[in-house]
N, C-alpha and C positions, 0 to 999 in steps of 0.2 A: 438810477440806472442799475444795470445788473452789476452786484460785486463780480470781479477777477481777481483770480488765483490761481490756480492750475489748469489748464487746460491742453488737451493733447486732440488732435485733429488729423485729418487728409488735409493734405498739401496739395496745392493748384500751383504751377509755375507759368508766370508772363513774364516771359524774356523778352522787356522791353525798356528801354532806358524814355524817363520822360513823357511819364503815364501823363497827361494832364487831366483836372475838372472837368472837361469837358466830352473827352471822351472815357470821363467815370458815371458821370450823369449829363447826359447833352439839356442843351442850355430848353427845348421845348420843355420839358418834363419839370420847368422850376417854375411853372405857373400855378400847380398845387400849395396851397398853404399849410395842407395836411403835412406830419412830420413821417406819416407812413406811405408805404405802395410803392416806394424806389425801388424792391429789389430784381423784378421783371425787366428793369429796361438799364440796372447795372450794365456798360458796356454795350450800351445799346446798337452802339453802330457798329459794333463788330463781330455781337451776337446774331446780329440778323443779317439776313439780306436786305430786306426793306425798310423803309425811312419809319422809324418810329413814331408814332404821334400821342398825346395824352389818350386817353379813355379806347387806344386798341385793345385787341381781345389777342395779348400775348399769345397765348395757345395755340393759335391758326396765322400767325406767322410764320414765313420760313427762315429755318436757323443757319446759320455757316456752320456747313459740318469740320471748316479747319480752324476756327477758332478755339483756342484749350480747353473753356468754361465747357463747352457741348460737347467734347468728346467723355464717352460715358465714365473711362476711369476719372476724372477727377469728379462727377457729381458729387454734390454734397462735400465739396471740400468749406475747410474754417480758416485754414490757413493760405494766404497768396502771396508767394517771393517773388520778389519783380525786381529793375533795374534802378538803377541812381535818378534822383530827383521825382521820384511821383509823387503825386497832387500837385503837381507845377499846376500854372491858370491862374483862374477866378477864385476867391475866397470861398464859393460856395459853401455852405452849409450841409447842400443836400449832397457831399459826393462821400462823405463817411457813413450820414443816412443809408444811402444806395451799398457800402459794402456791408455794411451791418446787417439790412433788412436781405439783402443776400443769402447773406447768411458765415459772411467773415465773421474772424472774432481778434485776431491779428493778423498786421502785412509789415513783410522782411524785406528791407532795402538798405542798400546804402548811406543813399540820402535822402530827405523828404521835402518838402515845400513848407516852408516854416507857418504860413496862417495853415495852412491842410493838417499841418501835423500836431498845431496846438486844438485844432477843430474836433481831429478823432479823439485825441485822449480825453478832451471835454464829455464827450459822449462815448468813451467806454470800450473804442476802438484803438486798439494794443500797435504801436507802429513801435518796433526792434528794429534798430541799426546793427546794421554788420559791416563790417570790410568787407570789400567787394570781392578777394577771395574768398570769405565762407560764403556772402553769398553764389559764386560762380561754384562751388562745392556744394551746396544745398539744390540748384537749380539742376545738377549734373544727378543728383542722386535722385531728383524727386521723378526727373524724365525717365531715368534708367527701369525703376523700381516701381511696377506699380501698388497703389496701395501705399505710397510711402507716408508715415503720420509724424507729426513733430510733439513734441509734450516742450509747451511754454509755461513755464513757472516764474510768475511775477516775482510772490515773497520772494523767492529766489534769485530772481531774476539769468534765469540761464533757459537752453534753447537747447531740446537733448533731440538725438537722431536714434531712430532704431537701432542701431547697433552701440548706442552709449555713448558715442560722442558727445558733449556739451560745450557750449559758447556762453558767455556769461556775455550781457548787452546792460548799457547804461538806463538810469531813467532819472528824470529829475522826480528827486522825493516827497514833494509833493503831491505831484500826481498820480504816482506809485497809489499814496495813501489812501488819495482818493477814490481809486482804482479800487484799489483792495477792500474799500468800504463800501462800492458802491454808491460813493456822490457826486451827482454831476452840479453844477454851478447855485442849481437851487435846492437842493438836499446837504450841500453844504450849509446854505444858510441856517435851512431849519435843524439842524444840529445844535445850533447853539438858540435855538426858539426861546427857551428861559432864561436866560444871560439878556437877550432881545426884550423881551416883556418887563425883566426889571428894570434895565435902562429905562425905558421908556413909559414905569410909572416911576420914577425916580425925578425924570426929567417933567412929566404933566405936574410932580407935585412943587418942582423948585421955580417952574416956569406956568404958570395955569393959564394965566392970560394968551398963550399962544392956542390954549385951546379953547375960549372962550366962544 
């Protein structure tokens, strides 16, 4: 997966407490086995008017013009502050898929959904806890200000505002590392590929008969 380290972005805000899976990736869209093509139908039901189905033609859909994603200031945002507990639901897999191919890169909440929130870090998707006052200070400035961009610094681990404010955010260190390395569950492994290959004539020469 891509290493993270610094990364500064536009800010999207969904002021909504209790995002769940399903209304991150609705449950038709998990019949693909591909790991790509969530990022159209991110928030599907509330990006559109009409009922989303696999293999539509995004494009010629009609959009809700009051939901935040479609209003033009925030296109192209990387960053999305939202309310206490999202990822609630299903374990899915595909709902960090969908913010990533989005085009998220972190989401700043209070609280998370604990399989959601081990899901995105696995895959390279940055979830920041905050107190629910900075977040309601985050969400107030990102509305006020258009154009507002945050600069996330992992190594660091702090959360800077336009005008210099910073919030430092916890991370378990492991995953930080991983992060910052860019390994997801199987580039972990192949890290240690030669450590693996010698065990494993170590072990054909003390045991052969198991590979007979």
């Amino acid at each position: 997966m891509e290493k993270f380290t610094r990364k500064e972005g536009l800010v999207a805000p969904l002021d909504r407490a209790n995002v769940d899976t399903d209304a991150i990736i609705p449950k038709q869209f998990l019949k693909s086995i591909k790991r790509t093509g969530f990022g159209p139908n991110l928030f599907d039901e509330w990006r559109y008017l009409d009922r989303g189905e696999p293999d539509m033609d995004n494009s010629k859909r009609p959009l809700n013009p009051d939901f935040v994603l479609n209003q033009g200031r925030y296109r192209g945002a990387t960053v999305l502050v939202s309310r206490e507990n999202f990822g609630c639901g299903s374990s899915r897999e595909h709902a960090p898929w969908a913010l990533q191919q989005y085009g998220f890169q972190a989401v700043i909440a209070p609280t998370f959904a604990d399989i959601f929130y081990n899901n995105s870090l696995k895959n390279g998707l940055l979830l920041i806890k905050f107190d629910p006052k900075i977040v309601d200070q985050l969400l107030r400035e990102t509305q006020a200000t258009e154009g507002y961009r945050l600069a996330v610094d992992l190594e660091q681990q702090t959360v800077t505002t336009p005008n210099g404010e910073s919030f430092a955010f916890e991370i378990d260190p492991f995953r930080k590392d991983c992060m910052l390395n860019g390994f997801d569950d199987i580039g972990l492994t192949l890290a240690h590929a030669e450590e693996i290959k010698t065990f494993e004539a170590k072990h054909r020469e003390q045991q052969p008969w198991l590979f007979a």
